[in-house]
C-alpha positions, 0 to 999 in steps of 0.5 A: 515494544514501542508505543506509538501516539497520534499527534494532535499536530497531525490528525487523522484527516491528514493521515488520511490525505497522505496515504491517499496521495502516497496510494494514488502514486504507487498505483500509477508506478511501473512496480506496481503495475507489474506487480498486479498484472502478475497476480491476475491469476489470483483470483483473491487479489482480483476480489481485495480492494485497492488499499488491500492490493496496495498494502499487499505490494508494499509488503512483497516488496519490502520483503524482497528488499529485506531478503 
């Protein structure tokens, strides 16, 4: 397994604003929307938090690319 270290090019802070403007435009895109709207029922999903939802999509999505 491969170790992954933090650069201390990039600190934390920078991570931080990246997965904010990577988050903000997957919430704003048509995939997601849809997504969300489907797990309406759910009422789980409704209760996680945004980082939560979006974590949730990201990984559904990638394993239906990957099926």
């Amino acid at each position: 397994m491969a170790n992954v270290t933090h650069s201390s090019t990039f600190p934390l802070d920078q991570d931080q604003n990246l997965w904010e403007n990577l988050k903000t435009a997957i919430v704003d895109s048509s995939g997601f929307k849809r997504w969300q709207e489907e797990q309406i029922s759910n009422e789980s999903t409704q209760e996680n938090n945004l980082d939560e939802r979006v974590n949730s999509y990201l990984r559904e999505t990638l394993e239906a690319l990957a099926y």
